[in-house]
C-alpha positions as CSV (number, residue, x, y, z in Angstrom):
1,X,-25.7,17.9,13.2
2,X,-22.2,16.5,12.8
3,X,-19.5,19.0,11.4
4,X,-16.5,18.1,9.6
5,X,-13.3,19.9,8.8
6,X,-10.5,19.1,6.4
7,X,-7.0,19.9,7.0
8,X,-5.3,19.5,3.6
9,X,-7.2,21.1,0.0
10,X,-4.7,19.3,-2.4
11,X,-6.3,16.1,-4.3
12,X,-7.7,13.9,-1.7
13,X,-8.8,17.3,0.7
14,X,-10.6,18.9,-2.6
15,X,-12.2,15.5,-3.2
16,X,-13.9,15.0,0.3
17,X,-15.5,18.5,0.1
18,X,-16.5,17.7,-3.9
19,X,-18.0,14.2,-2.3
20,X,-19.6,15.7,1.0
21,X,-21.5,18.7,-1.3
22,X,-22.9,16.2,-4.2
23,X,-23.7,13.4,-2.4
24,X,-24.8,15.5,0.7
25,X,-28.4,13.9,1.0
26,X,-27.5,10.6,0.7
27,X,-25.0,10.6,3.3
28,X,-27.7,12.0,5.4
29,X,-29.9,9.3,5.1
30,X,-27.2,7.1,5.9
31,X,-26.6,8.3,9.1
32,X,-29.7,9.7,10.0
33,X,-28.0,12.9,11.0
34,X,-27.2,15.9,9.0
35,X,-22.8,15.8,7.8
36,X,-21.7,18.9,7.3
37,X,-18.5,20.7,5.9
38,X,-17.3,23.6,8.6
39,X,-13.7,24.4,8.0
40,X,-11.0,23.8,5.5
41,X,-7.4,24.4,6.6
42,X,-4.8,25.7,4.3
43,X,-2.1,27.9,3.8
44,X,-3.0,28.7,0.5
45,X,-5.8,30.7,-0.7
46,X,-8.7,29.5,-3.2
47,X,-10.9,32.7,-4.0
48,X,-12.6,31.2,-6.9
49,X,-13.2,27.9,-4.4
50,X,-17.4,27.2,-3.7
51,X,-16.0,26.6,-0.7
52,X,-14.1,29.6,-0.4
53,X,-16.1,30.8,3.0
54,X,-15.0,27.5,5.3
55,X,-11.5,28.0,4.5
56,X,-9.0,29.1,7.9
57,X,-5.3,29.4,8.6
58,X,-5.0,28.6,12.0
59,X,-5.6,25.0,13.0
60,X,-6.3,26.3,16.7
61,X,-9.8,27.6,15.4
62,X,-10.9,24.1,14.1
63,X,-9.0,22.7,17.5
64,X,-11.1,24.9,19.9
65,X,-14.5,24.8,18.1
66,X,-17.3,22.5,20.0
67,X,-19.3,21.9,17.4
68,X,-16.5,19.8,15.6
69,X,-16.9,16.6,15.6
70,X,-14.8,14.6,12.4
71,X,-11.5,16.1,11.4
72,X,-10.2,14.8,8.2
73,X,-6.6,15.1,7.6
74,X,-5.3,14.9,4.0
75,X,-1.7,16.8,4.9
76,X,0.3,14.2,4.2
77,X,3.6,13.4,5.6
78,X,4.6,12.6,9.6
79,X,5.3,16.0,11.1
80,X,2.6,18.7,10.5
81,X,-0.3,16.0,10.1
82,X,0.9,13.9,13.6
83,X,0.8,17.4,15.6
84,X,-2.5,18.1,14.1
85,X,-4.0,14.8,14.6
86,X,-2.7,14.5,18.1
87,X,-4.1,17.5,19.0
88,X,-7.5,17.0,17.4
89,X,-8.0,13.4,19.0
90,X,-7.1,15.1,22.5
91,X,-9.6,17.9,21.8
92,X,-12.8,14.9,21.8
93,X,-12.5,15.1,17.5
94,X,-12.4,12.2,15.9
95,X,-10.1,11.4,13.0
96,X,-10.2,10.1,9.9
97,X,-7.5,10.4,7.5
98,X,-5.9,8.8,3.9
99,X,-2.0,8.7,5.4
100,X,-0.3,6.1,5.0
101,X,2.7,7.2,6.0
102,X,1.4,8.3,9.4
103,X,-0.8,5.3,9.9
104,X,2.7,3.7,9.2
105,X,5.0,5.0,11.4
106,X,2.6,6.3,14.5
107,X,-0.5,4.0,14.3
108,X,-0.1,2.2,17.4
109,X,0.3,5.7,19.1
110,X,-2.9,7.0,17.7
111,X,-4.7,4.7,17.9
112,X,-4.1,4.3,21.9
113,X,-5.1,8.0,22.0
114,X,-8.3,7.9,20.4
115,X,-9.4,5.3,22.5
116,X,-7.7,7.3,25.7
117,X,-10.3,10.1,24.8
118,X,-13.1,8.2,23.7
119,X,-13.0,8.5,20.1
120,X,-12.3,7.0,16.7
121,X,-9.5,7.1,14.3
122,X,-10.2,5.5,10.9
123,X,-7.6,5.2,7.8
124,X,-9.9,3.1,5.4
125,X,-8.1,5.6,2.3
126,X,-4.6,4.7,3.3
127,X,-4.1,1.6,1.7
128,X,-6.2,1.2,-1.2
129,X,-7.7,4.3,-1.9
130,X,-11.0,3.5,-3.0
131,X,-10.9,-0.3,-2.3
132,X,-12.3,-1.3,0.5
133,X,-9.6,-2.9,2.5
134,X,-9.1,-2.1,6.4
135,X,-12.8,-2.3,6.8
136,X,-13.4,-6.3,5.7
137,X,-10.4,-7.3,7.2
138,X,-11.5,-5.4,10.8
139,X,-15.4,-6.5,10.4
140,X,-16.0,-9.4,7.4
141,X,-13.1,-11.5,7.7
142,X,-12.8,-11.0,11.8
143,X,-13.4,-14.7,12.2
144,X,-10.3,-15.7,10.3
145,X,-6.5,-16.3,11.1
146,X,-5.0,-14.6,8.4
147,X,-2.1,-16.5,6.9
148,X,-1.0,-14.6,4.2
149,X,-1.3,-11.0,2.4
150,X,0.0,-10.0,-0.9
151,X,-0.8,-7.3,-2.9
152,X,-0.2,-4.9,-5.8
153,X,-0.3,-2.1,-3.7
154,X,0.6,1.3,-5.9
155,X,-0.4,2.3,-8.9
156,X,2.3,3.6,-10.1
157,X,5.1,1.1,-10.5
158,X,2.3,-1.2,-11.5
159,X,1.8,1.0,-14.6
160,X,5.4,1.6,-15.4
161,X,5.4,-2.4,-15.3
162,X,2.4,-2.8,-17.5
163,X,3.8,-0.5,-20.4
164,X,7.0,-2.3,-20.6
165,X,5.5,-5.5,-20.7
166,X,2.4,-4.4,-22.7
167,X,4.3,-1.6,-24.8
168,X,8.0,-2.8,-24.9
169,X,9.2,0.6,-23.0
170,X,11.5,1.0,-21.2
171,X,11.5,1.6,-17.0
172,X,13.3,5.5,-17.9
173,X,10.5,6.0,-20.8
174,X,7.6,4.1,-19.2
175,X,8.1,6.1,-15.9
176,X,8.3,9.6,-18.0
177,X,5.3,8.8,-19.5
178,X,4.0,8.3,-15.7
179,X,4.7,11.6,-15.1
180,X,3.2,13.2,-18.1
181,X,0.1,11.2,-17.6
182,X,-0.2,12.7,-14.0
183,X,0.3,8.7,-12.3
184,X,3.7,9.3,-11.0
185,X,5.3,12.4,-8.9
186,X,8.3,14.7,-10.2
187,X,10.3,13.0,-7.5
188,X,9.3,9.1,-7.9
189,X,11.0,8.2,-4.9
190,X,8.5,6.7,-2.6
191,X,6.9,4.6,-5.7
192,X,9.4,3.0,-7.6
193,X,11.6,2.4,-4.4
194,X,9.0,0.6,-3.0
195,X,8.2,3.0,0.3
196,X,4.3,3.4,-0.7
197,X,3.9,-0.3,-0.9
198,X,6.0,-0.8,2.0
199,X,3.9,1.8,4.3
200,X,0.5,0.2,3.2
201,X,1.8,-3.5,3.7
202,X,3.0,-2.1,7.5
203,X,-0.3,-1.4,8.3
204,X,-2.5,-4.4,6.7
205,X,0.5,-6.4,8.3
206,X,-0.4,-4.8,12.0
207,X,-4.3,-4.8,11.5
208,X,-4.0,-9.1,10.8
209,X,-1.4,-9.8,13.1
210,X,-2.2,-8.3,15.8
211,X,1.1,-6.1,16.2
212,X,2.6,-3.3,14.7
213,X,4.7,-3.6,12.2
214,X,6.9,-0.5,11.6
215,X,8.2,0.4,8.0
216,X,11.6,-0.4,8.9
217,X,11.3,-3.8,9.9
218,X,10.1,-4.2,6.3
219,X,13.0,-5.2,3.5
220,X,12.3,-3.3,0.5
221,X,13.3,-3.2,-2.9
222,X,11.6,-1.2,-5.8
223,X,11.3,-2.1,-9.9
224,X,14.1,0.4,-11.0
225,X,16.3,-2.5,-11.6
226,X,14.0,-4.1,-13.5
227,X,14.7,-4.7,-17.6
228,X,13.3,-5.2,-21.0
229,X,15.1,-8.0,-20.4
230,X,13.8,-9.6,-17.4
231,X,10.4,-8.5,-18.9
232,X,11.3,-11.1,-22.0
233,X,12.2,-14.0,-20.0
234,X,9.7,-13.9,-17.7
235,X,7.1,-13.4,-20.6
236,X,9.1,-16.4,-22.0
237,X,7.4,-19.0,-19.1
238,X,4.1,-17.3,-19.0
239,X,4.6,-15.1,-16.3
240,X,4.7,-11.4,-15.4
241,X,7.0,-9.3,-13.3
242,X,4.8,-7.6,-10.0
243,X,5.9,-5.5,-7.7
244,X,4.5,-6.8,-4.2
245,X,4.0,-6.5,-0.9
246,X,3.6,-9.8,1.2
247,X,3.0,-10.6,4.8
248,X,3.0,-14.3,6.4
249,X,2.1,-15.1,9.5
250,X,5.1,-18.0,10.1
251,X,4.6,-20.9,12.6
252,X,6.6,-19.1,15.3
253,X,4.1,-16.4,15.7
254,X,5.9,-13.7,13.9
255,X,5.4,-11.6,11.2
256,X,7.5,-11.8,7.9
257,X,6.8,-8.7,5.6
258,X,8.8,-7.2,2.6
259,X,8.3,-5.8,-0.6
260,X,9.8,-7.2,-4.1
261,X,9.3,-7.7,-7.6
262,X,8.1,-11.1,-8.2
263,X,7.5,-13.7,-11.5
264,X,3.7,-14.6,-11.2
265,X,2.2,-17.0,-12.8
266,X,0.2,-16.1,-15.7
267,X,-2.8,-18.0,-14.2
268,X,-2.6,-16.1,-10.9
269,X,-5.3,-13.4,-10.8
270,X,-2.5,-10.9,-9.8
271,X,-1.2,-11.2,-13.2
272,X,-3.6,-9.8,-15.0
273,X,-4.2,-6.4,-12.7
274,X,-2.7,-3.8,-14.9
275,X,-2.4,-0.4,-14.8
276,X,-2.9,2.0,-12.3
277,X,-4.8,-0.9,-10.4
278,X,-4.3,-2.6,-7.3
279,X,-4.9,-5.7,-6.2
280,X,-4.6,-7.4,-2.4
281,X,-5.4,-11.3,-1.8
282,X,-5.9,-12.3,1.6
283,X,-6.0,-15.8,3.1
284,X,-7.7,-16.7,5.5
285,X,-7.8,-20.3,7.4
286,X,-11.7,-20.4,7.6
287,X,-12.7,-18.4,4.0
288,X,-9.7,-19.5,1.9
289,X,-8.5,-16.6,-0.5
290,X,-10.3,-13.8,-0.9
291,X,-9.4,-10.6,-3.6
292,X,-10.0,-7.2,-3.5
293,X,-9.5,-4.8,-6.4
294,X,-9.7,-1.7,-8.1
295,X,-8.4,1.5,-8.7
296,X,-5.6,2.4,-5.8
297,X,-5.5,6.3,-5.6
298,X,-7.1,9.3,-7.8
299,X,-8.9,11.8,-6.1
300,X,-12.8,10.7,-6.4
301,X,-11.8,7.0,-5.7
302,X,-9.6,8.0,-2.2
303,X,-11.9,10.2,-1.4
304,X,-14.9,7.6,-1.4
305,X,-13.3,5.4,1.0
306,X,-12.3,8.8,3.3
307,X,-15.9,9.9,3.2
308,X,-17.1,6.1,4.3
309,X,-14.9,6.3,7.3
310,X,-16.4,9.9,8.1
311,X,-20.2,8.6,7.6
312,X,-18.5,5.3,10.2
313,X,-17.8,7.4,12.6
314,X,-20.6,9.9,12.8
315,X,-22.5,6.8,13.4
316,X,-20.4,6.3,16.3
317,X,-20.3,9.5,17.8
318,X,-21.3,7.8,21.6
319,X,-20.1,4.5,20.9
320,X,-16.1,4.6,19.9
321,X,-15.6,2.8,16.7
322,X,-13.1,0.1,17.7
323,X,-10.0,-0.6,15.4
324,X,-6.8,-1.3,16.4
325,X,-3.5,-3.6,17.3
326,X,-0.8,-4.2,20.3
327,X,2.9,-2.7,20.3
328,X,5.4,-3.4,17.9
329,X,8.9,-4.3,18.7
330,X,12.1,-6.4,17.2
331,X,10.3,-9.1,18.3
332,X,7.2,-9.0,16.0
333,X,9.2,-9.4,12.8
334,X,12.1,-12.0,11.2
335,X,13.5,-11.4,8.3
336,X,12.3,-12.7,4.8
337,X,15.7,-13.9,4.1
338,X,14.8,-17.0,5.5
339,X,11.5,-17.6,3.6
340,X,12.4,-20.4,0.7
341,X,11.1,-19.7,-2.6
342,X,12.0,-20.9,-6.2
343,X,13.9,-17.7,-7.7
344,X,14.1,-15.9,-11.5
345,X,18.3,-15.1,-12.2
346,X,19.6,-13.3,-14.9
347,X,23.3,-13.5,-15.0
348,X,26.9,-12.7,-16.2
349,X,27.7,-16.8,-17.0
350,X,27.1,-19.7,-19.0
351,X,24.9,-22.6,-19.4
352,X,27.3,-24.9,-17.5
353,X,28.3,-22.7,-14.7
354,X,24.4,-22.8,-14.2
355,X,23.2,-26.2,-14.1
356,X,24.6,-27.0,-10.6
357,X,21.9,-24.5,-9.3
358,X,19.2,-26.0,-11.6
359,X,18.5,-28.8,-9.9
360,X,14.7,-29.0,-10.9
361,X,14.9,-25.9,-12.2
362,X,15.1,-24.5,-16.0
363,X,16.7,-22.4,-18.4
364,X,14.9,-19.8,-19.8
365,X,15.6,-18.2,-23.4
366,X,15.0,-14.3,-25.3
367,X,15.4,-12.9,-28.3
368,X,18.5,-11.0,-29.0
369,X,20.5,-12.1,-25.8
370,X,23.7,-11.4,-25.9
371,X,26.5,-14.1,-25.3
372,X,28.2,-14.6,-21.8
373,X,24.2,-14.5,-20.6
374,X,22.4,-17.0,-18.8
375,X,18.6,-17.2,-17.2
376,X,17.1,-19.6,-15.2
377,X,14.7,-20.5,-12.8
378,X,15.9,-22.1,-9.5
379,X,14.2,-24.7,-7.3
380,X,13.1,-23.4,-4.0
381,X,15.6,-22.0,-1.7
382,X,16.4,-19.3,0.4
383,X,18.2,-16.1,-0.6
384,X,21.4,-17.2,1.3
385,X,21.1,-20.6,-0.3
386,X,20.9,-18.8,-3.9
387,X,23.8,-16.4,-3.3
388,X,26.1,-19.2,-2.3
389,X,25.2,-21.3,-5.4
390,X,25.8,-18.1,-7.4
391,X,29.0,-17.6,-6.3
392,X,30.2,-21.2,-6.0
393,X,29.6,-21.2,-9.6
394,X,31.2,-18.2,-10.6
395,X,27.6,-16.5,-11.8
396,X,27.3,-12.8,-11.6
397,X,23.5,-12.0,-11.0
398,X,22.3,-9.0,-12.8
399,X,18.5,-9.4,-11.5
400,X,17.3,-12.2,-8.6
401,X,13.5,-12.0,-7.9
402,X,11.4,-14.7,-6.3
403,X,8.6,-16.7,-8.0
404,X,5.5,-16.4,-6.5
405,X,4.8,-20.0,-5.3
């Protein structure tokens, strides 16, 4: 018998327990071994819970039990849930948890300490909630070199996006209607800055490359600066505003990551993920682009892909499940301002001041813009190049995001 116990009974914790009761004989046949639930730890109390008899306060009694094998850690956050994982990894438990801030920031760490004490630690929920992600890029697609990764990675903004472009709200009303439809927090911070995506591009970023790539070596900038009216002219050359994550491989070895709203192309599969929906492309040099989609978080979704990890590793109770990467370092990274890309501008100016910067470029046109401004789309160029153009010609830019080539 393999016993499990969750540390966390919010939406992702409650989940795995609803998952590991239904689908209980299943997952036994899948591992040829009986899974089951032995403790839940929280500091709250759930009298009405059916699983109101595993429930335990004291993380020391799931720490010092034997007979625990899988501890699943749904905390959350980088304090409480790093002590707790470091603790049950030392204690012979393996580990399987849906953090991507953790993952994020300590991954490297952890994942040297699992191996250390001859056990797993698997984060399959932390990037795509129920889409299989960290698991085809460790196993199917092992015989690549990826190139590239870019994704819509949080469901969230990409709703807020989808009802002003679908629905002609605004970001303040589309992101209220978030809230009362239970996709965004009361405290939107970490989505609409750009921090979730950011976290979950750190760690696809460090499982293809090889080296881990910490959130702040990651530029990041969020879709609260986005408008109705960069909504109109990108509509107005077939393309859709994205917020996305990307990471290159570039010919010097290192790793160029960051997260930014982007025009895509209304041909470009990414386009059309709407929603609370996610969507990651991967490229490899051997298998070309590949796509994976689906719904990003929700508590049955996340906890599908947290429950596959715990069936993976029950299978490898005597034979550690291998996943990881090397150090980071300032070395790993450079910085996307480099990277040259054709840009989207909306600016304080006029036509003239803005046809020096055009080159190949072209102007782009809305309904009801006012006069004194100008939008455009640049030839490629880096963000240096752009801002020097800009100024040079006396533009003042009220929104700059790339084109996705």
């Amino acid at each position: 018998m393999v016993n499990v116990a969750i540390l966390g009974f919010g939406v992702v914790g409650s989940g795995v327990a609803e998952v590991l009761a239904k689908n209980g004989p299943h997952i036994d046949k899948k591992v040829n071994n009986l899974i089951r639930l032995k403790y839940i730890l929280d500091v709250r109390d759930f009298p009405d819970s059916p699983f109101a008899d595993k429930f335990v306060k004291d993380f020391s009694v799931i720490e010092q039990d034997p007979e625990v094998h899988i501890v699943v850690e749904t905390i959350g956050g980088a304090r409480a849930a790093r002590d707790f994982t470091e603790r049950a990894l030392r204690a012979g438990k393996s580990v399987v948890t849906s953090n991507k801030e953790l993952v994020a920031a300590h991954g490297y760490d952890l994942l040297q300490l699992a191996e250390a004490n001859g056990v797993s630690y698997l984060f399959e929920a932390s990037v795509g909630g129920g889409i299989p992600i960290i698991r085809p890029m460790n196993q199917c697609l092992a015989a690549n070199e990826i190139t590239t990764i870019s994704g819509i990675l949080n469901g969230t903004t990409n709703y807020i996006l989808t009802r002003m472009i679908k629905a002609g709200l605004s970001f303040d009303a589309a992101l209220k209607e978030a809230q009362a439809n239970g996709y965004a927090e009361q405290d939107p911070t970490a989505d609409v800055e750009g921090h979730d995506a950011c976290r979950k591009i750190c760690i696809l970023s460090s499982l293809a490359f090889g080296r881990h790539v910490y959130p702040d070596q990651v530029p990041t900038e969020g879709i609260t600066g986005v408008t109705l009216a960069d909504v109109a002219y990108a509509d107005s050359c077939g393309k859709k505003i994205k917020l996305l994550g990307r990471s290159m491989l570039r010919p010097d070895g290192r790793v160029c990551a960051y997260v930014a709203p982007h025009l895509v192309d209304g041909e470009n599969p990414l386009s059309g993920v709407e929603d609370v929906f996610n969507a990651i492309t991967v490229q490899g040099d051997a298998i070309g682009d590949v796509m994976f989609y689906g719904r990003g978080a929700g508590k049955l979704p996340t906890a599908s892909a947290v429950v596959a990890d715990v069936i993976d590793a029950a299978k490898h109770m005597k034979s550690r499940k291998y996943l990881g990467w090397g150090p980071g370092g300032p070395e790993v990274t450079q910085s996307p301002d480099g990277l040259e890309s054709a840009w989207y501008v909306r600016a304080e100016g006029t036509p003239d001041q803005a046809r020096e910067i055009l080159g190949a470029g072209s102007f782009l046109g809305r309904a009801g813009a006012p006069e004194g401004e100008v939008a455009f789309l640049t030839p490629s160029m880096t963000r240096a190049a752009l801002d020097a153009a800009l100024a040079a010609g006396g533009l003042r830019p009220l929104s700059a995001f790339r084109v996705l080539d």
